[in-house]
Structures are given as C-alpha cells and as structure tokens.
C-alpha positions in Angstrom: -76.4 -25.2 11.3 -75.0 -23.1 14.5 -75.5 -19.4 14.4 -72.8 -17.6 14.8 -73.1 -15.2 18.0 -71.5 -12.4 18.7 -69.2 -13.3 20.6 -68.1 -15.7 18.0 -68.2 -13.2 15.4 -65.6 -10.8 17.9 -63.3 -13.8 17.6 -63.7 -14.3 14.1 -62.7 -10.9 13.3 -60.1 -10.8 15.0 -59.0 -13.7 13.5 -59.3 -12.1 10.5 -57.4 -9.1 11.5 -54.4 -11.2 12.5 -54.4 -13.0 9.2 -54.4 -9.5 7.4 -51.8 -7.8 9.7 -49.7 -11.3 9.4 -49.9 -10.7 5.3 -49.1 -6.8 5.7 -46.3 -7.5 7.9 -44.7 -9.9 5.3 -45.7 -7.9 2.5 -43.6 -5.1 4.3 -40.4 -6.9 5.0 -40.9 -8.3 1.4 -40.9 -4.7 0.1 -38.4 -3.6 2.3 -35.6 -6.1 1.3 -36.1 -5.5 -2.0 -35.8 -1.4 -1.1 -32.5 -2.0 0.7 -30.7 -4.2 -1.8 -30.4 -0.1 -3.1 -28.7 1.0 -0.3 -25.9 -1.9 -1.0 -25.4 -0.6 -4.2 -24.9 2.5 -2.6 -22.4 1.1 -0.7 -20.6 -1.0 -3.2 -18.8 2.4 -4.3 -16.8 2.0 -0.9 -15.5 -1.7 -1.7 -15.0 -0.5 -5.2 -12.7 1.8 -4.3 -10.0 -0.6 -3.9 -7.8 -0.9 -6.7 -8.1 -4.5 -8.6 -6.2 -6.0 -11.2 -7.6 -8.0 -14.0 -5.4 -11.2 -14.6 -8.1 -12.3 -17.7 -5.0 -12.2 -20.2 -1.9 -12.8 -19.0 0.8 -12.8 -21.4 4.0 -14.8 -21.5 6.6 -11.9 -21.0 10.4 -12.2 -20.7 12.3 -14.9 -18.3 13.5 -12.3 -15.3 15.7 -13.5 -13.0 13.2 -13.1 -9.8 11.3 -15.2 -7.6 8.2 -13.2 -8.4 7.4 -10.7 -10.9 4.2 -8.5 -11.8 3.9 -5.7 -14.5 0.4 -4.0 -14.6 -0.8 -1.1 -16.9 -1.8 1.2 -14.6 -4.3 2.8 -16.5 -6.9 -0.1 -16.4 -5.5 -2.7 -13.9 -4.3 -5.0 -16.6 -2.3 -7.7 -16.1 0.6 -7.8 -18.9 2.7 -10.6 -17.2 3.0 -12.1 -14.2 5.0 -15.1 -12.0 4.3 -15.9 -8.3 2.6 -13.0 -8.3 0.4 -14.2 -5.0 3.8 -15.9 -3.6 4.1 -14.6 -0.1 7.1 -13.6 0.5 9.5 -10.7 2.1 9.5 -7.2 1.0 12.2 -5.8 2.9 12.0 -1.8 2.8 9.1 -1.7 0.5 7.8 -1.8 4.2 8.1 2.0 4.3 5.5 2.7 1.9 3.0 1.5 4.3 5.6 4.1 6.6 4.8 6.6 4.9 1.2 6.3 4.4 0.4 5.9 8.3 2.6 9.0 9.5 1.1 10.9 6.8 -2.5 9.8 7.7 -2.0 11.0 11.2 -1.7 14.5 9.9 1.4 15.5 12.5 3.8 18.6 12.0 6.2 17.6 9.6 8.2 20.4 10.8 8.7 19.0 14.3 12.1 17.6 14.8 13.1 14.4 16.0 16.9 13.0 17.0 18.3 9.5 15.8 18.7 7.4 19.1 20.8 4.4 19.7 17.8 2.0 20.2 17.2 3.9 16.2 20.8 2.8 15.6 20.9 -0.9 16.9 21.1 -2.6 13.8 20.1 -0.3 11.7 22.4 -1.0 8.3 24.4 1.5 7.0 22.8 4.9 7.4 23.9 8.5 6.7 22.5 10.2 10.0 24.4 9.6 13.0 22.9 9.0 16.5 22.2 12.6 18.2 21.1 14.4 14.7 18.3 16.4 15.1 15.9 16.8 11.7 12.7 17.4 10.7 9.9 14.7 10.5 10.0 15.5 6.7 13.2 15.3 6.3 13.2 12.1 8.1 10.7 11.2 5.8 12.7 11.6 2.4 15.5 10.0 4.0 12.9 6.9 4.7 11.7 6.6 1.8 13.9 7.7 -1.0 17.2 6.6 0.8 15.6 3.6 2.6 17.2 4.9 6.0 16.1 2.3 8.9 17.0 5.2 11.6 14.6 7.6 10.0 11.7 4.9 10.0 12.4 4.2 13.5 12.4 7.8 14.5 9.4 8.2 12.6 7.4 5.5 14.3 8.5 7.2 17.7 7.4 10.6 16.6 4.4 9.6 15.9 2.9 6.8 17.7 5.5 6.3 20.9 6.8 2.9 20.2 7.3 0.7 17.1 4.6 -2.1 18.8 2.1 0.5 18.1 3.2 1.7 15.2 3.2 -1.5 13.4 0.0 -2.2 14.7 -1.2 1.0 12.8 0.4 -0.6 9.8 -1.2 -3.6 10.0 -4.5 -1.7 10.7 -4.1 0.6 7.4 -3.4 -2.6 5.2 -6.2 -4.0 6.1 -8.5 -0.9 5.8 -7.5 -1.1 2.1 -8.0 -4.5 1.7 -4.9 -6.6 1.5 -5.0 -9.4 3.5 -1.5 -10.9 2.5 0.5 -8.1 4.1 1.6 -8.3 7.5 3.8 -6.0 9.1 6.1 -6.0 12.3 8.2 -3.0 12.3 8.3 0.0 9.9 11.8 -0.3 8.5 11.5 -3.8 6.2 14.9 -5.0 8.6 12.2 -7.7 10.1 12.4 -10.8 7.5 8.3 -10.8 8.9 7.3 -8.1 6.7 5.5 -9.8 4.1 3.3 -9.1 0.8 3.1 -10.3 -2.2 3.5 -8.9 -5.7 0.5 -8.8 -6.2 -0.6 -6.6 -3.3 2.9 -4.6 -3.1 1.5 -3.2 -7.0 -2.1 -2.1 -5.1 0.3 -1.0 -2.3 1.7 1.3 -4.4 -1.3 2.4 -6.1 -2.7 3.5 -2.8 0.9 5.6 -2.4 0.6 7.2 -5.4 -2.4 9.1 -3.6 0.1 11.0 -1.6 1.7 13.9 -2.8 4.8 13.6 -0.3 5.7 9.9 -1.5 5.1 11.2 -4.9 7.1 14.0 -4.7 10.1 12.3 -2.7 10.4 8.6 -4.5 11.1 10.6 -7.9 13.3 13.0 -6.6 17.3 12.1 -7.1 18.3 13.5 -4.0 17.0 15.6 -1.3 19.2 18.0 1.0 18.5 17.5 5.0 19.4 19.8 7.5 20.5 18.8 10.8 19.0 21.6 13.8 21.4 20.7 16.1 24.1 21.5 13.7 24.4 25.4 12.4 24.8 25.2 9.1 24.9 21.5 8.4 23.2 19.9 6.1 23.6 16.1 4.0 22.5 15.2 0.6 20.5 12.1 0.9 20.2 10.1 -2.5 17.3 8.5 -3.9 18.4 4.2 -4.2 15.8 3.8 -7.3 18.4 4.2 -10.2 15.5 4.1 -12.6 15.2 7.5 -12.0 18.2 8.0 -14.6 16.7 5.2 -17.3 14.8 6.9 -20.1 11.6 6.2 -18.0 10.1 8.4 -15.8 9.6 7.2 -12.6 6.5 8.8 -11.3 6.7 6.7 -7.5 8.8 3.6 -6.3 10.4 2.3 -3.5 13.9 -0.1 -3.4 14.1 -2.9 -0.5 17.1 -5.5 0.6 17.5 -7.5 2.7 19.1 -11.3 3.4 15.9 -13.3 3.3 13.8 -10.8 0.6 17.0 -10.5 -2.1 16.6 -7.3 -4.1 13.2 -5.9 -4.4 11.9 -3.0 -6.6 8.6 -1.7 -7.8 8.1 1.6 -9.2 5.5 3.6 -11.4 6.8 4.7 -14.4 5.8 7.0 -17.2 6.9 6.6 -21.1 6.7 9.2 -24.0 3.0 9.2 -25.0 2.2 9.2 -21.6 1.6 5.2 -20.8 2.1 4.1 -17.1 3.4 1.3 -16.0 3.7 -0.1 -12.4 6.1 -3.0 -11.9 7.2 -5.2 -9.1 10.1 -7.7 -8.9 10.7 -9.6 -5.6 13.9 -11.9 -5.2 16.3 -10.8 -7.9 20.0 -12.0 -6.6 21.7 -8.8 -7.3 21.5 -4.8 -6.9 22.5 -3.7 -10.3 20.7 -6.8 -11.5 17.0 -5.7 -10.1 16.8 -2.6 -12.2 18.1 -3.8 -15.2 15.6 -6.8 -15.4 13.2 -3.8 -14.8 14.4 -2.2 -17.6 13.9 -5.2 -20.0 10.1 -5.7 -18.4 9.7 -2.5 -19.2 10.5 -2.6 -22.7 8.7 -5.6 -22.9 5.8 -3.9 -21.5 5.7 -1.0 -23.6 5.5 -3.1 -26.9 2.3 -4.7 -25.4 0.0 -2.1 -23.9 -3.4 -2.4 -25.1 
C-alpha cells in the first residue's frame, strides 16, 4: 500500500473541504426556501385583498329579463343567483365608476373648475350642461356619476390627465391593479360600445367603489345642485338616474348605463331593514323602466334567501 504524502493529504483535505462546503451550501438554500415560503404568506394578504365571490351554491332565482344577471350578498361574497355572469359584454356608463375611482386616486383639487368644450359636446347624448359652463371638478363629478353626464366625464378626463388616450389608459391600468382582467376600457364616458366587463367583475367593480366616500355619497344622493362660475347666481339641479333610490331599499352605491349595443344596465348596493346588503348587477335588459323593476323582484328574491 502507497503512503499517503503530504502533498496528497493537502489535496485530500481540500477535497474534503469542498465536499462539506458543497453540503453547507445546499443545506442553506434548503433552509432558506423553506424560510421564505413565510414571506409569501406575508404577501398573500396583498392578493387577498381583492374581493372574491364564492359561486359554491348557486341558487335557481327568478327568470329576469337580462342577458346577464348576478346578485351577491355582500357580506360574505356569496353567490345567490347568477346567469352569464362571466359573459363579456358592454357596460355602457357603468364605465364611470372606474371614472370616478381614477380622478379620485389622483388626489386633484376638486375645487378647480373646468368648462364643457365642444370636442366634450360632440356626441355627447343629452346633457344638462351646455358648452362654455364653467363648474367645479366635483360638481363635474356628481353630474358623472349620479346623472351619467358624458360632458362631465370628458371634462374630467381633461382636468386631470390632458387627453382621454391617457386617461383611459389610467383606467385600464387601475382595473388591472385590482385584478379584473375582463374589463377593458377606451374612453371614460361608457358612449364607446368597447367598454367592456362582465357581471361578474362590474359587482367587484363596485365593491372597490364603495371604498370611496365621494361615489358613496353622490350615487345615493337624489339630486345634487351645481353651480356654474361663469354664471352669477346660476345654478342646475342634476338628478340621480338610479330610481331605486325611491324603492323601499336603500341604495347605499350604484351606477345606471345605456347605450345601443349594452341595453339597460344597473348595479347597485343596497341595504334592507335588518341591515342585509345586497349588491346586484343586470346587463341587457330591453327597457329603462324595465331594468329597475326586474331589480326590484331580484331583490325580493334575494332577501328571502340570505344565509
């Protein structure tokens, strides 16, 4: 047998030591991963921040005349009933929520004014400020959301961003900050047949608005009186289009949307008696009048099967 010299023996310790650092080194990472899955926990607290909806027990609810229909109970995310709920389709000035949500993230003046301009005008449907009034971005506000005004979205969107290119891109940014990855946005007022959501996703859309005290406080107000600056002494009464605000039902947050290619929509949060919410969302009913009082029997229907 060989003796092992010294040299040899250098080598073979070092060897050695490459074989134990090797093992350390895996031990480590070994260690480590299972440290870090931690830290995802951590983290899952962001993700579960987004509002889900448990569709585990669906129940067979009353025909509606709609081309897709959701009522949730707000308090858990459950599911009562439900039709095309994941149906892509056009939401027409449900739009503005998202509106709302990205002017008010931007945390501008809301006393800064802003005047209706003809390029706010072109095609705007009817609208009860005329081109040249001057009024707050707040008021502006209301009159977007609670009277679905196209010119005040518009002048919005300018105010706040400098063109309505950009300003849908925000939109389309914020939805997909919250998750939604069915609603796609071209222009703030809903008038663009491109808007589209789902039921689905307009009832976590709405979830995510009822965080806002402004959209609170303006879709469950019956009217709202704007003043115009460049006008002494003039103001208008803008009404709220939700007329569920005068059913026994009280609507806590909604928002009304029309147009050719999206029929009637609605979708509201509303509060009974003893306190139970509901939110709701109907998409394609053929008819004004007809939307709210389909809503009407959902929500009665609703109400006698909250868990």
């Amino acid at each position: 047998m060989r003796l092992v010299d010294n040299s040899d023996m250098s080598r073979l310790l070092a060897i050695c030591k490459g074989f134990v650092l090797t093992a350390a080194t895996l031990l480590f990472f070994t260690n480590s991963i299972g440290y870090l899955e931690p830290i995802g926990d951590i983290q899952e607290p962001i993700v579960s921040q987004f509002y889900h909806l448990d569709f585990d027990d669906v129940k067979k609810g009353p025909w509606l005349n709609a081309r897709a229909v959701l009522l949730v109970n707000y308090e858990n995310g459950e599911v009562l009933h439900a039709r095309n709920a994941d149906q892509v389709r056009s939401i027409a000035s449900i739009s503005k929520l998202v509106t709302a949500m990205v002017v008010l993230d931007k945390g501008v003046d809301l006393n800064r004014t802003e005047k209706i301009t003809r390029d706010d005008a072109r095609r705007s449907s009817r609208s009860r400020l005329r081109v040249g009034s001057e009024l707050t971005l707040l008021d502006l506000l209301y009159a977007s959301l609670a009277s679905s005004d196209n010119r005040a979205a518009r002048a919005l969107a300018r105010a706040v961003s400098g063109s309505i290119e950009q300003f849908a891109a925000e939109m389309n940014a914020k939805v997909a900050d919250l998750g939604l990855t069915q609603s796609v946005f071209y222009e703030p007022t809903g008038l663009d047949e491109r808007n589209v959501s789902t039921a689905h996703e307009v009832a976590k859309l709405l979830h995510y608005a009822y965080k806002y005290e402004l959209i609170v406080e303006f879709t469950s107000e019956k009217q709202h009186r704007a003043r115009y600056h460049n006008k002494k002494n003039y103001a208008r009464m803008l009404p709220n289009t939700n007329r569920l605000l005068w059913s026994r039902y009280d609507v806590l947050a909604g928002k009304t949307g029309y147009i050719q290619a999206a029929d009637y929509c609605l979708t509201s949060l509303v509060r009974n008696k003893k306190g139970e919410r509901l939110t709701l969302v109907l998409l394609g009913v053929p008819g004004d009048r007809l939307r709210f009082k389909e809503a009407r029997r959902l929500l009665d229907w609703g109400y006698r099967h909250v868990s």
